[in-house]
C-alpha positions as MATLAB code, in Angstrom:
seq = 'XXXXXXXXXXXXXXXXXXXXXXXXXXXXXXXXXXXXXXXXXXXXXXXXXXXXXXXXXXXXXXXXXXXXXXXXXXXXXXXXXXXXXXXXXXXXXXXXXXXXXXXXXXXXXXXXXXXXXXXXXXXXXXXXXXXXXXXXXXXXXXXXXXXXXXXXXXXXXXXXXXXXXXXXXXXXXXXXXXXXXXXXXXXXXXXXXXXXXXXXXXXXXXXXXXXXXXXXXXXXXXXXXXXXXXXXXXXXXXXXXXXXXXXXXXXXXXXXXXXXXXXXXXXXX';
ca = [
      19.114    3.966   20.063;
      17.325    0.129   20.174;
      18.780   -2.984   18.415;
      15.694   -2.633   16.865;
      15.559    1.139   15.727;
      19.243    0.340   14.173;
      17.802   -2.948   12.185;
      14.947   -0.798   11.025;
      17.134    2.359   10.181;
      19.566    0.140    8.046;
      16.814   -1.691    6.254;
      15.473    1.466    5.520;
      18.757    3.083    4.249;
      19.305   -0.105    2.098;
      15.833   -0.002    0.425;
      16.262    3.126   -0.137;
      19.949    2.122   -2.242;
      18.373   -0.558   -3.804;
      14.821    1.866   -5.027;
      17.456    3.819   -6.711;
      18.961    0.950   -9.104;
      16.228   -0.820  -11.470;
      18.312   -4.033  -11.592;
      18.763   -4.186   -7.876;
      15.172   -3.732   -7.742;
      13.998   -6.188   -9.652;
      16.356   -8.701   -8.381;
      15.371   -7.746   -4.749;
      11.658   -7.591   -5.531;
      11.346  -11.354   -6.055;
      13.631  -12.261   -3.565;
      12.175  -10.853   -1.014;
       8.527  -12.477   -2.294;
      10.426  -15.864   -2.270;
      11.994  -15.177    1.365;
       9.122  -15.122    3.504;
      11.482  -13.479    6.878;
      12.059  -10.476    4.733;
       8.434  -10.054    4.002;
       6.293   -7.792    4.722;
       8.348   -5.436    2.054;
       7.393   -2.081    3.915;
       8.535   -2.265    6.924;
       5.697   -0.225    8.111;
       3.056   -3.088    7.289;
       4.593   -4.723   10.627;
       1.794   -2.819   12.469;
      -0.786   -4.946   10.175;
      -0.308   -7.774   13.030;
      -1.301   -5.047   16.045;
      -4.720   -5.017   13.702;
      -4.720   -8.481   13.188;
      -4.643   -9.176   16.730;
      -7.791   -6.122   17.223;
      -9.780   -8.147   14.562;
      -8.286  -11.799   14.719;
     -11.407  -12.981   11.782;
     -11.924  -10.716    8.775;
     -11.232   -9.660    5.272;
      -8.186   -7.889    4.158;
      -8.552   -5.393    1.069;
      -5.775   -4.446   -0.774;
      -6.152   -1.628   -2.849;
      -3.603   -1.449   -5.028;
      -1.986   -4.776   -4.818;
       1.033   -4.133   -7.326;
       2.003   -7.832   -7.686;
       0.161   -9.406   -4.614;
       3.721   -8.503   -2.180;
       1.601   -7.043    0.276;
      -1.180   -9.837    0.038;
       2.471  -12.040    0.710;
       3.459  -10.074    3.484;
      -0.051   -9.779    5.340;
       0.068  -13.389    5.923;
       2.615  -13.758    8.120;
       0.150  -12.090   10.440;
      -2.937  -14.220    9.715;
      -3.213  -17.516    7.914;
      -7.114  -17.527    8.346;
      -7.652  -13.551    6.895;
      -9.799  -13.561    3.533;
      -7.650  -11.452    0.655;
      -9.135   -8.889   -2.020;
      -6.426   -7.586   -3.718;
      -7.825   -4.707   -6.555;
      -5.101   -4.443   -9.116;
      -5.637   -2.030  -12.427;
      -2.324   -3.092  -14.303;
      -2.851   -6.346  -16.356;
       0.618   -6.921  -16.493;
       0.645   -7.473  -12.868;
      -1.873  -10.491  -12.771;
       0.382  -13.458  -13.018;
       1.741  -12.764  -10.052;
      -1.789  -12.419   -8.285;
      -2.980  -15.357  -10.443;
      -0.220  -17.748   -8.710;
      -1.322  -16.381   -5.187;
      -4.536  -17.258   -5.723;
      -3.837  -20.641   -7.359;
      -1.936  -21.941   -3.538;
      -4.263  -19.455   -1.553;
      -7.766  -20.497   -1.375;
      -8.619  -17.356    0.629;
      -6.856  -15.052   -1.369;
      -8.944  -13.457   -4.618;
      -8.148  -10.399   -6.917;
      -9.953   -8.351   -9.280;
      -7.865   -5.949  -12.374;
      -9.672   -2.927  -11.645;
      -8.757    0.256   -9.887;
     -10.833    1.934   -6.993;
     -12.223    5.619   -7.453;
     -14.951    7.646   -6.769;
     -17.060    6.551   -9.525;
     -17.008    4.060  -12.640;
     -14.966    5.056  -15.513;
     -12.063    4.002  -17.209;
      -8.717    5.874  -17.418;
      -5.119    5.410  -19.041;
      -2.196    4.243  -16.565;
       1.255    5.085  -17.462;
       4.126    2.797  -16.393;
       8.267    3.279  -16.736;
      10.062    0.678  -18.489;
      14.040    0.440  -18.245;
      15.462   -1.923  -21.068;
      12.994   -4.390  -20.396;
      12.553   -3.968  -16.680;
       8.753   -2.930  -15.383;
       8.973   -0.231  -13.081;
       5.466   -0.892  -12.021;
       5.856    1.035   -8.483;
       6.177    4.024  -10.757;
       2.800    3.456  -12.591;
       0.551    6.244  -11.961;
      -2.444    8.370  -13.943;
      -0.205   11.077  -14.770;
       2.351   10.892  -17.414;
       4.159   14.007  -16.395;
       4.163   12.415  -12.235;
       5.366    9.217  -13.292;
       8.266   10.441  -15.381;
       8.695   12.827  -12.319;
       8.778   10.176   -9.587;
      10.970    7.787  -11.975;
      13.819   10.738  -11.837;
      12.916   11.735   -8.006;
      13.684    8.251   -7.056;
      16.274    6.905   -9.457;
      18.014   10.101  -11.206;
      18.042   11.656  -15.033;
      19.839    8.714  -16.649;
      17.080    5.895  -16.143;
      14.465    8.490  -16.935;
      15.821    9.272  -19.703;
      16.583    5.775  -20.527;
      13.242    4.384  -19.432;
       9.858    4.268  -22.313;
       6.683    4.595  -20.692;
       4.124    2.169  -21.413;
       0.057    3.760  -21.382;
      -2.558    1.451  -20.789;
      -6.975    1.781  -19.988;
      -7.834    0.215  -16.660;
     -11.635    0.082  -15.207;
     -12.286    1.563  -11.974;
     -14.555    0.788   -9.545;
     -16.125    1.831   -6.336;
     -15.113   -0.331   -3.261;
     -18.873    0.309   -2.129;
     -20.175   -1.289   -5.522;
     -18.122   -4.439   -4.422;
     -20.314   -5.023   -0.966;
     -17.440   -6.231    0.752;
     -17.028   -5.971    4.647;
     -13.032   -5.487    5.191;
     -11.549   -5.287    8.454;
      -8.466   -4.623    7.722;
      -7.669   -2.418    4.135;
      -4.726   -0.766    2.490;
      -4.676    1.843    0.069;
      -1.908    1.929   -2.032;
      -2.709    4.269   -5.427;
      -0.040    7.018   -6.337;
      -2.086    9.876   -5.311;
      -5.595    8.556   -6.143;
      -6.153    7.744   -2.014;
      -9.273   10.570   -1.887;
     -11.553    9.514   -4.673;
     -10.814    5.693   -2.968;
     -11.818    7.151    0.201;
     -14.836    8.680   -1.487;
     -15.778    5.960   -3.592;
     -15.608    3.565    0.241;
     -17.911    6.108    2.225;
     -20.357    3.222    2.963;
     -17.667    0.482    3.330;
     -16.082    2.489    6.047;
     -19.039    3.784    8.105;
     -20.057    0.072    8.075;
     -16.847   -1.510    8.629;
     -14.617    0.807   10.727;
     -11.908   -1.127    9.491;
      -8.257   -0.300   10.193;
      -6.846    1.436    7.072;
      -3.298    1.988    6.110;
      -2.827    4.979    3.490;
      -0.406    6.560    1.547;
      -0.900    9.937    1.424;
      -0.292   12.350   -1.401;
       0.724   15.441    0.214;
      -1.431   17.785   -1.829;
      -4.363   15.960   -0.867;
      -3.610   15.912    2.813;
      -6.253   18.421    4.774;
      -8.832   16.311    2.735;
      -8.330   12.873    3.832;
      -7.459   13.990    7.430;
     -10.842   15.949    7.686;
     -12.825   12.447    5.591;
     -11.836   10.529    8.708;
     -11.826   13.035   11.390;
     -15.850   13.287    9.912;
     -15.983    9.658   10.510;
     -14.737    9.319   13.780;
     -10.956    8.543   13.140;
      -7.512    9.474   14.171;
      -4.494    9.061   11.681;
      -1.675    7.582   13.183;
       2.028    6.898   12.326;
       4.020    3.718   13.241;
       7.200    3.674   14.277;
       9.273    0.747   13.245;
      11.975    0.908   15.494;
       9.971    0.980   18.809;
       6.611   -0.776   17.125;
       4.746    1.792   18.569;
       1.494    4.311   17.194;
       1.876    7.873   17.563;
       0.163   11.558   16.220;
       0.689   11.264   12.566;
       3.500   13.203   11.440;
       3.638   12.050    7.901;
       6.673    9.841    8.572;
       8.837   12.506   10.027;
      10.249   10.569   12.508;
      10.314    6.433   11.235;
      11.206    7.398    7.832;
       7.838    5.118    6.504;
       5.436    7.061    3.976;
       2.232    5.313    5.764;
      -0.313    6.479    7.740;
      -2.668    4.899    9.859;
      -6.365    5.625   10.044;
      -7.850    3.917   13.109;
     -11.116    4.150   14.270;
     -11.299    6.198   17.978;
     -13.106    3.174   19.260;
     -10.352    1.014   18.782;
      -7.690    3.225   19.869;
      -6.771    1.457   23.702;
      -6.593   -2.613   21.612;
      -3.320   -0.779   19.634;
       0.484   -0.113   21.463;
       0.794    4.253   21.904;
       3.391    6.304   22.537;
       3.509    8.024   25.710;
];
């Protein structure tokens, strides 16, 4: 095994430790948006700067942007990359409102993306006072689930969960030309996808997704419609390969890239 597969297995075993425990969460969290060598947070994001390098001009669209950590993160990659970060949770926006106020190229909107417009209730953990807003999600029943997946019976049980209405938007009623776009949205990634049919055929950005496993065979067959291939990244050997969901880096990302584009990014053999 590589120095660097070992660095990236131990990072991921410790942020793995760390998920587990709110207060060593929340503690890490900012630290690591204060401590710009342990940025970008996901490992995984590391193959942002293979894109960056495809595309060196663009816009970067962040769908959801949490707190603005991976709007943080994608600039160690590109100073000169415009920002959208789409954020539903209004609890989240001073930390997007103080990117914006030192990044004149960065911008954010509190909505959420979908297939259509129409508003919707958001339910987010909260452990004695501690946002768990990686938990949020449109499902009461999967955000309690996640919350004891991830961090066992006793914070669940612990935790309140907060409900809140968000708007949501289409990305192709925003007329935006991204290069470069993440999708981020607790099992919501197919009514994006939907909602960005224009943006995409357009655009052919690079797009990093998290997939929901139930919604799999869909997305893969949107972008195999569209002329795409999903890809993983491995970490360890900063390499693209088949997608395997993860299986072998241990990162929940995938990677759609347009077949065009395939030969500008580092494969496997």
């Amino acid at each position: 095994m590589s120095l660097r597969a070992i660095k990236s297995a131990v990072e991921t075993g410790l942020a793995r430790f760390v998920e587990q425990n709110p207060y060593l969460w929340k503690v890490s969290w900012e630290i690591v948006k204060r401590v710009p060598v342990l940025l970008p947070h996901d490992k995984s994001y590391n193959a942002f700067r293979h894109f960056v390098k495809a595309v060196p001009q663009g816009l970067f669209l962040d769908v959801g942007a949490n707190d603005g950590i991976t709007a943080l993160g994608f600039r160690k990659f590109s100073t000169t990359y415009r920002i959208l970060s789409l954020e539903p949770n209004p609890l989240l926006e001073p930390g997007l409102r103080k990117i914006k106020s030192h990044d004149p190229l960065f911008d954010y909107r509190l909505v959420g993306a979908g297939d259509k417009p129409a508003s919707m209730v958001l339910y987010m953990p909260v452990y004695r006072g501690i946002a768990l807003h990686t938990y949020t999600s449109g499902s009461l029943d999967k955000s309690k689930a996640t919350l004891r997946h991830i961090c066992g019976n006793y914070v669940a049980e612990a935790s309140e969960v907060k409900e809140f209405s968000v708007n949501i938007v289409t990305v192709d009623s925003l007329a935006i030309d991204p290069s470069i776009a993440k999708i981020d949205v607790e099992g919501f990634d197919y009514e994006v996808l939907l909602g960005a049919v224009q943006t995409i055929e357009r655009n052919r950005p690079f797009i990093a997704i998290e997939l929901a496993w139930a919604r799999r065979a869909v997305v893969e067959a949107f972008f195999e419609e569209r002329g795409y291939v999903l890809l993983s990244y491995d970490v360890g050997r900063d390499r693209f390969g088949r997608d395997n969901a993860g299986g072998q880096s241990g990162e929940r990302n995938s990677f759609a890239v347009p077949k065009e584009r395939l030969a500008s990014l580092p494969l496997s053999d």
